[in-house]
N, C-alpha and C positions, 0 to 999 in steps of 0.2 A: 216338640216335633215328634210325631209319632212313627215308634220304633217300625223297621222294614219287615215285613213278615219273613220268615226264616227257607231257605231254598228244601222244598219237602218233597223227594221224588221216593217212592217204594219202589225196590232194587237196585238201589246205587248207592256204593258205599259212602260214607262220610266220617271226616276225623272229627273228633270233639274233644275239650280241655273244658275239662271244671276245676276252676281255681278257688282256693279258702277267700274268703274277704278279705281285703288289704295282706292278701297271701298269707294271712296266719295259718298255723297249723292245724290239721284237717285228722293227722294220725298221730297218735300217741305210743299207743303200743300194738301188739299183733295181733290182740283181739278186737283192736278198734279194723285194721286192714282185711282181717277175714269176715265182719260182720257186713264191712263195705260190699265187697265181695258176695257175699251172699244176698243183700237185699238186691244189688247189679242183676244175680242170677236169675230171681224169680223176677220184678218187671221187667228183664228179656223176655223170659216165659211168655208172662201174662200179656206183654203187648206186641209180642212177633219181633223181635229182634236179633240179628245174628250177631254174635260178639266175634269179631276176628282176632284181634290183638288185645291189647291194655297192657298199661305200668301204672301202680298207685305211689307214687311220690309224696313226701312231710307231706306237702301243701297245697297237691293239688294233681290230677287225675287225668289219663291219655286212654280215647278209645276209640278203637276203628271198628265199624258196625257197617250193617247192612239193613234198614230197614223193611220190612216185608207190607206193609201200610201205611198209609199217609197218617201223619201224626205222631205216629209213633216210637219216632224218638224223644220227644218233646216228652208224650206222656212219659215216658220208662223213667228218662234222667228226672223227670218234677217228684216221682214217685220215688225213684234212689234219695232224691237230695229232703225230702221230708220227713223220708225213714228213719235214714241214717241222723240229721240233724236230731232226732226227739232220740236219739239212741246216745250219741253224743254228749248232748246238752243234759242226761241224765246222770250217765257217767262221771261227765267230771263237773256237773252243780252249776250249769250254767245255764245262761237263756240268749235268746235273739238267735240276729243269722252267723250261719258258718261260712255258706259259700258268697262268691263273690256276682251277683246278679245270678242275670243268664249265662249259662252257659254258650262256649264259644265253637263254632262246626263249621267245616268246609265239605261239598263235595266235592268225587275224586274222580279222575277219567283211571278206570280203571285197568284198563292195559297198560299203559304209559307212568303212573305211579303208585298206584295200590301196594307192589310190594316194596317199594321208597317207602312207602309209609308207616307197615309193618316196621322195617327197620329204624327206621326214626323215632317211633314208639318204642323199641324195645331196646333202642339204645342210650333212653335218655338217661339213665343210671349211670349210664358210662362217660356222658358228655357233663354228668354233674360232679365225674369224682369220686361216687359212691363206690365204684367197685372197677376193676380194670375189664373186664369180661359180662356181658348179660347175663350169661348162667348165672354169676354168684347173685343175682340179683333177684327173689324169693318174690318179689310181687309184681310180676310181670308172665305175659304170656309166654317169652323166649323160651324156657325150659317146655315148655307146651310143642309150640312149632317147631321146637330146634331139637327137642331132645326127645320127644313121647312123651313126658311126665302125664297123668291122666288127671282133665277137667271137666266139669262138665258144664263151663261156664263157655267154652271155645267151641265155636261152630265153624269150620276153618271154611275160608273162600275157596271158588270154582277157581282163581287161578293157581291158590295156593297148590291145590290136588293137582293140577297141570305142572307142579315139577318134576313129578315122577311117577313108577306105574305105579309103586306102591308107598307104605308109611316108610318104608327104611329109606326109599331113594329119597321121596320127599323130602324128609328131615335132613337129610347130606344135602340136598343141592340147597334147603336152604339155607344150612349152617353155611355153606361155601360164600350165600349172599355176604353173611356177615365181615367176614376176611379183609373188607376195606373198610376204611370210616366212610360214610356218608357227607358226599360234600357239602361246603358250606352255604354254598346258595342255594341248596335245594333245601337245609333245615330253613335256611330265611326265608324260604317261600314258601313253605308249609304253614310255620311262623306267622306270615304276614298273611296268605291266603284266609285262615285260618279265622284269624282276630278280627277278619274283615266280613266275615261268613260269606264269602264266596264261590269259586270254582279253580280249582287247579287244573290244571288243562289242556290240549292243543287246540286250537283255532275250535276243528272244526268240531270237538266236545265240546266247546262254551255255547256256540252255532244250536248245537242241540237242544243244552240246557234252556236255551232263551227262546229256544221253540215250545219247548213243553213247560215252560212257567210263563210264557209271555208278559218275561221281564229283560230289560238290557241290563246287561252283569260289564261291569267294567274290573276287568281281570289283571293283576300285577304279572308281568312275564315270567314265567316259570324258567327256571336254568337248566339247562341240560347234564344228568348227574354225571361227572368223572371219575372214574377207579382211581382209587387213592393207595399211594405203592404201600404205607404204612399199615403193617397189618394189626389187626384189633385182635381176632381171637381165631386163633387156626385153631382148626380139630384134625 
C-alpha cells in the first residue's frame, strides 16, 4: 500500500520525532550531539527552515519548525539524517541505518498549541528522568528560550516574541509557561497526533488544513491543557 504523501504546507509550523532504528542509540558522546546539531543548522540554512525548539535525546530527536517552502522539511531532515549517519557510522566502524524509517510530523494550529508544543519539547528531559528542571538539560533549546543562552540554530516564532515587548519580558513569561507540568492528554496527543502525521487542532484549523491539501484528515481529539498545581521549575 502506498505510503500517504506527507501534510506539506510553508508557513505552519510542525512537530517532528526522528527515532534511532528499533530505538537504538543515535548519541554517544558530545561530539556526536554538537555534530548533529550542526549538520541541523546548515540544511535549515540551505533549505529555508525556521528551528523554533529542539531536544536531542540517547535515541532519538524532537523539533518544532516552521517551513518557509514546500518541501522543505523533507529535504532538511533526508539531508541531516545522511550526514549525520556517514558521520556516525565512521566514528564508531559501523554500517547500515541508524534512523528508524521516515521520520514522524504533525502540523500545529498555531495559536491554540504551538507553545504546548515548545514545552513538551523542552520538557522531555524531565518527563524521562534525566534531570528535574530543563535548564540542567544541555541539548535542548530551553536555555535558548528560557534563558538567552546565544544560538544560532533558533529562529524564535512570531508568537514566541508576542510574550513580551522585549528579550527579558520574553524569556520571564516564558520561564513562567514552565511552572506546571504539561498535562497528560495533551503529551498523548501530541504523541498520537504526531505518529499519525496528522493535524493537532480546532475544528475549524483541520477545516483549513483540508482546504488547502484537498485531503480529509481524520483527527484524534485534542485535550484541552490543565494547569497542574505541581510545580516543575520556578524562577
Amino acid at each position: 500500500m502506498a505510503r500517504k504523501p506527507r501534510l506539506d504546507l510553508p508557513g505552519y509550523a510542525q512537530h517532528i520525532i526522528q527515532r534511532g532504528n528499533n530505538r537504538q542509540v543515535c548519541f554517544v558522546s558530545e561530539e556526536d550531539f554538537s555534530m548533529y546539531a550542526h549538520h541541523l543548522h546548515r540544511a535549515s540554512q540551505k533549505y529555508s527552515v525556521d528551528i523554533h525548539a529542539w531536544v536531542f535525546m540517547t535515541n532519538h530527536v524532537h523539533l518544532l519548525v516552521t517551513p518557509n517552502t514546500a518541501g522543505a522539511i523533507s529535504k532538511m531532515m533526508q539531508s541531516v539524517g545522511r550526514s549525520y549517519v556517514r558521520y556516525f557510522n565512521y566514528v564508531y566502524q559501523r554500517t547500515g541505518t541508524l534512523w528508524e524509517g521516515r521520520f514522524k510530523s504533525c502540523l500545529l494550529d498555531t495559536e491554540r498549541y504551538l507553545l504546548e508544543c515548545y514545552r513538551y519539547i523542552e520538557l522531555n528531559p524531565v518527563r524521562a528522568g534525566m534531570v528535574t528542571e530543563p535548564s540542567q538539560y544541555k541539548w535542548s533549546s530551553y536555555c535558548v528560550n528560557g534563558l538567552g543562552k546565544e544560538s544560532k540554530l533558533a529562529s524564535p516564532h512570531g508568537l514566541y516574541l508576542k510574550l513580551g515587548e522585549n528579550s527579558k519580558e520574553r524569556r520571564q513569561a516564558y520561564r513562567e509557561l514552565f511552572r506546571y507540568q504539561l498535562d497528560d492528554a495533551m503529551v498523548e496527543d501530541i504523541r498520537a497526533v504526531t505518529q499519525k502525521g496528522l493535524v493537532l487542532g480546532r475544528d475549524d484549523f483541520v477545516d483549513q488544513v483540508e482546504k488547502l491539501t484537498a485531503r480529509s484528515l481524520v483527527v484524534r481529539d485534542a485535550g484541552r491543557p490543565k494547569k497542574n498545581k505541581n510545580v516543575l521549575c520556578p524562577h
